[in-house]
Structure formats: structure tokens, C-alpha cells
C-alpha positions as a Markdown table, in Angstrom:
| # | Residue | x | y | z |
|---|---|---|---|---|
| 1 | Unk | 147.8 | 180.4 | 80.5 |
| 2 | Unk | 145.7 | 178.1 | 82.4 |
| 3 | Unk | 146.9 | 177.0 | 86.3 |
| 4 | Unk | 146.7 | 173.7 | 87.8 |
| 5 | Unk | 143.9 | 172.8 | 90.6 |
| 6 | Unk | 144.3 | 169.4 | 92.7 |
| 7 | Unk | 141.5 | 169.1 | 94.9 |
| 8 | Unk | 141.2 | 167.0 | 98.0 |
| 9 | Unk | 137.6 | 165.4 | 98.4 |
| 10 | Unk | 135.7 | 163.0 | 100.4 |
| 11 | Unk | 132.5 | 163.0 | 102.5 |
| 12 | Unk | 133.2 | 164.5 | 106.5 |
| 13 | Unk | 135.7 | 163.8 | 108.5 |
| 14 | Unk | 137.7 | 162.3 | 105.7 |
| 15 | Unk | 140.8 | 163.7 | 106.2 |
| 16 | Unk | 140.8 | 166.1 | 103.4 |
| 17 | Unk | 142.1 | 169.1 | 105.9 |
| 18 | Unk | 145.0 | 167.1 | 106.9 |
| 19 | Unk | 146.1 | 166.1 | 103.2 |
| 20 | Unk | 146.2 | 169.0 | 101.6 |
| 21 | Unk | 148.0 | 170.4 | 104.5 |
| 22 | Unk | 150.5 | 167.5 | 104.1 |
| 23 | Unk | 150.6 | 168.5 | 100.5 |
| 24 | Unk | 151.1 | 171.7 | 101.0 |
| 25 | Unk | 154.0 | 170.9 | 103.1 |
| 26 | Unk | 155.3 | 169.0 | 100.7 |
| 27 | Unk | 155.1 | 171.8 | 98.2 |
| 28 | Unk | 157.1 | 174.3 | 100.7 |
| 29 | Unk | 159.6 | 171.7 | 101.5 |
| 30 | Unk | 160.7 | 171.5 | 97.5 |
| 31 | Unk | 160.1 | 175.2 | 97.2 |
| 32 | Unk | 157.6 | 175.5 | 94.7 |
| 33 | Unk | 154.8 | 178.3 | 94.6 |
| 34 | Unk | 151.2 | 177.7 | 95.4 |
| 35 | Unk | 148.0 | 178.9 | 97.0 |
| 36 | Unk | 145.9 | 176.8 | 99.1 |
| 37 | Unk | 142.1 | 176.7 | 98.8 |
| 38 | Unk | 139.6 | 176.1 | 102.0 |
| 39 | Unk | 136.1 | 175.9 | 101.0 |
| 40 | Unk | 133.2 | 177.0 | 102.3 |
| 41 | Unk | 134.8 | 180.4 | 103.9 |
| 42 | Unk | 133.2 | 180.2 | 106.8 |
| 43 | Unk | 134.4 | 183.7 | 107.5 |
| 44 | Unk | 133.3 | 185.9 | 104.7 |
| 45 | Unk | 130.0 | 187.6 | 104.0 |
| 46 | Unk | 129.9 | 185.0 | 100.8 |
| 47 | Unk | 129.2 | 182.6 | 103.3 |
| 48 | Unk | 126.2 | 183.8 | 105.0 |
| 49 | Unk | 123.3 | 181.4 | 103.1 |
| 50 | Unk | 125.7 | 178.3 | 103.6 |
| 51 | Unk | 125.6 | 179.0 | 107.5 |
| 52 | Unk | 122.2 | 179.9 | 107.7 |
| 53 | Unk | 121.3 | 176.5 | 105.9 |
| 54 | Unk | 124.4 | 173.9 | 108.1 |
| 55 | Unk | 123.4 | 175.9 | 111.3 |
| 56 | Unk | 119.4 | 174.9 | 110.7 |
| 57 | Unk | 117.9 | 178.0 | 109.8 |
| 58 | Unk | 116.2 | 176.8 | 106.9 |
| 59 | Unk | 115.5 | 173.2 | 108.6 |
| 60 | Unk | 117.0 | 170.7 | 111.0 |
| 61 | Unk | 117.3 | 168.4 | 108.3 |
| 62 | Unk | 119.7 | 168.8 | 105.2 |
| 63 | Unk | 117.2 | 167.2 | 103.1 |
| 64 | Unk | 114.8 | 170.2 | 103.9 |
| 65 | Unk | 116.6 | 172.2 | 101.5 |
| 66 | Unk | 116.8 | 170.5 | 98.3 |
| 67 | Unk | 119.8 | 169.7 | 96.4 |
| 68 | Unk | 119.6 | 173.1 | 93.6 |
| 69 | Unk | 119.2 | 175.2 | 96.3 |
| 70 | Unk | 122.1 | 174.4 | 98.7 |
| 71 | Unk | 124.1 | 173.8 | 95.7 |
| 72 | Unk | 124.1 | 177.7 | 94.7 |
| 73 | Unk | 124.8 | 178.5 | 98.5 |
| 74 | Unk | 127.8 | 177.1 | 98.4 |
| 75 | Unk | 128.7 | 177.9 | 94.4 |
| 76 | Unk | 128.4 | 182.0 | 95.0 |
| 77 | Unk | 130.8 | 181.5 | 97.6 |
| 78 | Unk | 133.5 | 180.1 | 95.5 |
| 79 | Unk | 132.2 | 182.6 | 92.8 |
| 80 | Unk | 133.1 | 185.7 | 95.1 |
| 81 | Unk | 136.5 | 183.7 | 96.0 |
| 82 | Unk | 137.8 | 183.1 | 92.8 |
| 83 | Unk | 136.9 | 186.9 | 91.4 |
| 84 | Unk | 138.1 | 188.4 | 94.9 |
| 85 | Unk | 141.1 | 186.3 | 95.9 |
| 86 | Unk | 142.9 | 183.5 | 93.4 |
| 87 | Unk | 141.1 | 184.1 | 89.7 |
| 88 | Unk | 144.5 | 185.9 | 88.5 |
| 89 | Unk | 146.8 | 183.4 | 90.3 |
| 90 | Unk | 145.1 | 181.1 | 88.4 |
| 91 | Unk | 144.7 | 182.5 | 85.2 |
| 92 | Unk | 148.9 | 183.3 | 85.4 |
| 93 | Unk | 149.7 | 179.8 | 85.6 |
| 94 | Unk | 149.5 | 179.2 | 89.0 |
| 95 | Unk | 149.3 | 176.0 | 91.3 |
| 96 | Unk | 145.9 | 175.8 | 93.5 |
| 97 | Unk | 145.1 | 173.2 | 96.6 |
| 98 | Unk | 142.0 | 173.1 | 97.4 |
| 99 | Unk | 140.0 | 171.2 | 100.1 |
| 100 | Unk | 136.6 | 171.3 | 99.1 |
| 101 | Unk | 135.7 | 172.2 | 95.6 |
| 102 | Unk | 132.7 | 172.0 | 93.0 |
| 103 | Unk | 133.1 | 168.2 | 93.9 |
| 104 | Unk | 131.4 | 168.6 | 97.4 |
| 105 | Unk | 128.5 | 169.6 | 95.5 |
| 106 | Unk | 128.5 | 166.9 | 93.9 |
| 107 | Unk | 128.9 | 164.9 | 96.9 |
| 108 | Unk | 126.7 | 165.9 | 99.5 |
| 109 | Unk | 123.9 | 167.6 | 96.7 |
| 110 | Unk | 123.3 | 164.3 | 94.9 |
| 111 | Unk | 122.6 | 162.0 | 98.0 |
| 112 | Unk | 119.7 | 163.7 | 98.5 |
| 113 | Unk | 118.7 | 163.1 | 95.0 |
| 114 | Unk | 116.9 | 159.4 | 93.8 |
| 115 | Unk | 119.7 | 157.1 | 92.1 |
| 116 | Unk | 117.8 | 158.1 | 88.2 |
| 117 | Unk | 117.7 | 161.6 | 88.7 |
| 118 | Unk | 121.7 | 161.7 | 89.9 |
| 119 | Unk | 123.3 | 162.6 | 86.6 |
| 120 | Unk | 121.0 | 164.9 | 85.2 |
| 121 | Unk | 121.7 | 166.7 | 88.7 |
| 122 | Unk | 125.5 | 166.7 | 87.9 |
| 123 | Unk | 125.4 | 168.0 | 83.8 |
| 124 | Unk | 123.3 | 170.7 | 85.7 |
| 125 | Unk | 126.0 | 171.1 | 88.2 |
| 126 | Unk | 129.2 | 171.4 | 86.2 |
| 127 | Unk | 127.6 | 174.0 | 83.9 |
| 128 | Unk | 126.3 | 176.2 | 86.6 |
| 129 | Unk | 129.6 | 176.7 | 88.0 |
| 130 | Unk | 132.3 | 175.7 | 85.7 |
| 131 | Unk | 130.4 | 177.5 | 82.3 |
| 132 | Unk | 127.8 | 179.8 | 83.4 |
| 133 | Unk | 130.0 | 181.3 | 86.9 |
| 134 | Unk | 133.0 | 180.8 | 84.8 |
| 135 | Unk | 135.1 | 178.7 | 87.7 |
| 136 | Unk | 138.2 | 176.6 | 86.7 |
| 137 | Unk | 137.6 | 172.8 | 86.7 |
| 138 | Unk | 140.0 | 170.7 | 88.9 |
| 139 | Unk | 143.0 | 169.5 | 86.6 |
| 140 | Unk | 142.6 | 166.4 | 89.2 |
| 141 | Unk | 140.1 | 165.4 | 92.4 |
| 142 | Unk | 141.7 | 163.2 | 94.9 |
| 143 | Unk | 139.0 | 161.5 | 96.8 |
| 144 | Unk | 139.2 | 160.1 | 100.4 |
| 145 | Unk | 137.3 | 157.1 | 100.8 |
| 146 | Unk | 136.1 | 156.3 | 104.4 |
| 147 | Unk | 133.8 | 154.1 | 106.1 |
| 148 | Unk | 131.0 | 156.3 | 107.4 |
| 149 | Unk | 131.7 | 154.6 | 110.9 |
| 150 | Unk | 135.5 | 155.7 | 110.9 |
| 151 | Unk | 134.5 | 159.2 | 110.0 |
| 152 | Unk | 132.0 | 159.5 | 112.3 |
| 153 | Unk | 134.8 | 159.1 | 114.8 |
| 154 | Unk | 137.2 | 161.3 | 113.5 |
| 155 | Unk | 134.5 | 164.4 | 113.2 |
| 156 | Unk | 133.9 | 163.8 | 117.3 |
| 157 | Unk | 137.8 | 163.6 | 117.8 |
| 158 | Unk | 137.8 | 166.7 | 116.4 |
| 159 | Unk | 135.1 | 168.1 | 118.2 |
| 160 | Unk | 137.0 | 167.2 | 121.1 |
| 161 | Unk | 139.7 | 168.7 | 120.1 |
| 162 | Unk | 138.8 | 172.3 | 118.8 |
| 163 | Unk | 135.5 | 172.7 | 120.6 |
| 164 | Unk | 133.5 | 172.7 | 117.5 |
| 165 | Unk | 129.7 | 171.4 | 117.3 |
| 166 | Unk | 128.4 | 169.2 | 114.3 |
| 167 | Unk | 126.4 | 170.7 | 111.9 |
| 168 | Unk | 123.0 | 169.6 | 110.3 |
| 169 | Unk | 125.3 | 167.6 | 108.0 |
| 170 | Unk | 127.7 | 166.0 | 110.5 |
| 171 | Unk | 124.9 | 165.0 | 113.0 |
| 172 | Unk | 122.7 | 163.5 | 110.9 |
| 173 | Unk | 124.7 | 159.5 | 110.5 |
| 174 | Unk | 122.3 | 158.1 | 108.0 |
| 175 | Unk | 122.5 | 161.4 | 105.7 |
| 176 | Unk | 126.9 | 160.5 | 105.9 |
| 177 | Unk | 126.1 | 157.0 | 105.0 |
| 178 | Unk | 124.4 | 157.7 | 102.1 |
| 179 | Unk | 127.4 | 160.7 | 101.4 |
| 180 | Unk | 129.9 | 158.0 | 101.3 |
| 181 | Unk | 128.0 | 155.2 | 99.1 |
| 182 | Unk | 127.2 | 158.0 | 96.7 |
| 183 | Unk | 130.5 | 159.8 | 96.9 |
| 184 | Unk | 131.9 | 156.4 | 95.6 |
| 185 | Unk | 130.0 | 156.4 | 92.9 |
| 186 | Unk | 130.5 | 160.2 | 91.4 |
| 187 | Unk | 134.2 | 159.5 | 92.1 |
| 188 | Unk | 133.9 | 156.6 | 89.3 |
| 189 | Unk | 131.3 | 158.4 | 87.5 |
| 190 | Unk | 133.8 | 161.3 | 87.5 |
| 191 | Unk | 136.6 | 159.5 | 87.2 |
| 192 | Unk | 138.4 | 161.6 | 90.0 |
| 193 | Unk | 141.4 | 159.5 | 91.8 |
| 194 | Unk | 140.1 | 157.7 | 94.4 |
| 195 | Unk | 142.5 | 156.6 | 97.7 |
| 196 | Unk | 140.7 | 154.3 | 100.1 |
| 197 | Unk | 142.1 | 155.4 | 103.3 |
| 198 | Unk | 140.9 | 152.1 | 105.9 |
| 199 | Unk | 142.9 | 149.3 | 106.8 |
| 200 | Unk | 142.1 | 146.4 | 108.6 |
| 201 | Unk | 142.5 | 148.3 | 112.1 |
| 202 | Unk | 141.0 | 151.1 | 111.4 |
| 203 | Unk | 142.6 | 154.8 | 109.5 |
| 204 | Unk | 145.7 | 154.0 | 107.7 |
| 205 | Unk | 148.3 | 156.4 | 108.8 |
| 206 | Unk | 148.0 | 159.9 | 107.7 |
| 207 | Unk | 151.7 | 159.8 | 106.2 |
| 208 | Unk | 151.1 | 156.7 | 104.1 |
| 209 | Unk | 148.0 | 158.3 | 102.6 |
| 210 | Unk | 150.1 | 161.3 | 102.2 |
| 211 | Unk | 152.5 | 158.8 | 99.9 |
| 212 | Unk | 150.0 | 157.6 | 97.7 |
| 213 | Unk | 148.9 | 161.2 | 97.5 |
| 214 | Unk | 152.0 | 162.2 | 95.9 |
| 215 | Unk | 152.5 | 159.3 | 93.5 |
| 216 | Unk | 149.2 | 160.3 | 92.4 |
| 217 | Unk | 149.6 | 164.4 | 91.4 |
| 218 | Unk | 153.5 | 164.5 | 91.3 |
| 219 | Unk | 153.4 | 165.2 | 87.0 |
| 220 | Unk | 151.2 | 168.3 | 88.6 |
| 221 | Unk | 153.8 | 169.2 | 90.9 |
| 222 | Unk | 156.4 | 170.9 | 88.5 |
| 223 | Unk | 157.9 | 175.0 | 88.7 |
């Protein structure tokens, strides 16, 4: 009995943290079972190569460590969570949110990656982690579309706000731009769902995204 996986994606800064913690709310308020998913676990020993590589170690630049490379990084990590922690859940029938996924890969991996050689990149991809590790595809990927400019201030609100510093990643603004105009095109290449989150003054409200959100996964959503 296969499970159902929604994953919330988008470049940084996004919002994805805050949706699939409004989803999960959502999902405790009706009373329905799930288990929520946090990628990269920053906290385990699975982790260690992905924060050698955002923390500089292997350059300042996250184009110093090309797009194969930092892909497995972050791929052995959910390997060692899903045979550790969730695989069973899963494999029982269970619901799974997720923020972050195979999809972030696919994200921030192929921006570093000419426009010709993008698609060969992702068949290798979806192999390597969903055949050859064995990890569940996403039943659905939501993806949070945001102007690199509006992100950019939402990462240094939170900055602000937890004391956190900006990895290779999130300091590097033309790196982000070239995230988000790429991240729009795997999302249609994909065919994930894709919520545009901007309005005319700036972030629509967290609870409106939330809506669309839920008209968008609610057949998922079932005991």
C-alpha cells in the first residue's frame, strides 16, 4: 500500500516552512494522521557533506561544486531518512508533508547547469533517487513562486528574526535569480502545481496562499 507525499517547493525564502506548517495545521484541526518532512536535517550526521558544502568548505561559490555532486549530498540524506525514520509510515499508507524534497535538487542543481544540458540532468536525477535509492516520488509538488527581490527580503527578515546567517546559497542574489527563472521552468517541465504567491504590493497574505493550498491537495487529504 503506497502513502501519499505533498511536497511544498520553491527557491529560498519562499515560504515553503510556513505552508506546510499551515497545512499541517490544517491536517490536526480535521484530525487526520500525518508526518511532516523537513529537508536537509540539518541535525543529523546524514547531513554532514551538505553543511560542509552551504557553509563553504568546498568553495565560497555554489557553482564551485558542480550540480552531480551537491545533488548526492543532499540525496543520502533523504536516503538515511526515509530508511531510518518514515519508509514504513509510508509504505502503510501513510500521509507525508514535506518541505524540501527531490524537487530542490532539481531546483537549485539545474541552474548551475546550461539551458541544453537541463533535462538530461533531471532523467539523471529522478533515477538516482527515486529508482536506484528507492525514494517515493511526490504524489504532488506545490511550488511557491516568488520574485527573487521579495525573497531576498523575507530570508533577512528571518535572519533578523532567529539570528541565522545566509548560506553560500542565500548570499549569493544572482545565483537566487537564476533559482527562481529556472525553478519556473522545471515546475512546468514537471508539471508540479505551481501558486504564484506576489501581488501587486508585495507577498500575498500567508492565509490566502494557504487557501489556494488547500483547493489544490484536498482529494489527497482523506483518512
Amino acid at each position: 500500500m503506497k502513502g501519499r507525499l505533498i511536497v511544498f517547493e520553491g527557491t529560498d525564502g519562499s515560504g515553503k516552512a510556513t505552508q506546510t506548517g499551515l497545512l499541517c495545521r490544517e491536517l490536526e484541526r480535521r484530525g487526520l494522521a500525518y508526518r511532516k518532512l523537513e529537508f536537509p536535517r540539518y541535525q543529523e550526521e546524514s547531513s554532514a557533506l551538505i553543511r560542509l558544502y552551504l557553509s563553504g568548505a568546498f568553495g565560497s561559490n555554489a557553482d564551485d561544486v558542480n550540480a552531480y555532486a551537491a545533488a548526492t549530498f543532499f540525496a543520502v540524506d533523504r536516503y538515511a531518512s526515509f530508511r531510518q525514520d518514515w519508509g514504513d509510515y509510508y509504505r502503510s499508507g501513510g500521509l507525508l508533508i514535506a518541505d524540501r524534497y527531490t524537487t530542490s535538487n532539481a531546483v537549485h542543481q539545474t541552474s548551475k547547469l546550461p539551458p541544453e544540458e537541463r533535462r538530461g540532468f533531471l532523467d539523471w536525477l529522478f533515477d538516482f533517487e527515486y529508482r536506484l535509492l528507492g525514494l517515493p516520488e511526490p504524489t504532488r509538488v506545490v511550488y511557491l513562486d516568488v520574485p527573487t527581490e521579495l525573497t531576498g527580503e523575507m530570508m533577512r527578515r528571518r535572519e533578523q528574526q532567529t539570528g541565522t546567517h545566509a548560506d553560500i546559497h542565500e548570499q549569493d542574489q544572482a545565483y537566487l535569480r537564476r533559482c527562481r527563472e529556472n525553478g519556473a521552468w522545471v515546475a512546468d517541465y514537471c508539471g508540479w502545481t505551481k501558486i504564484c504567491c506576489a501581488g501587486p504590493e508585495g507577498m500575498r497574505p500567508a492565509e490566502e496562499i494557504h487557501q489556494q493550498v488547500l483547493r489544490q491537495v484536498e482529494d489527497l487529504l482523506v483518512p
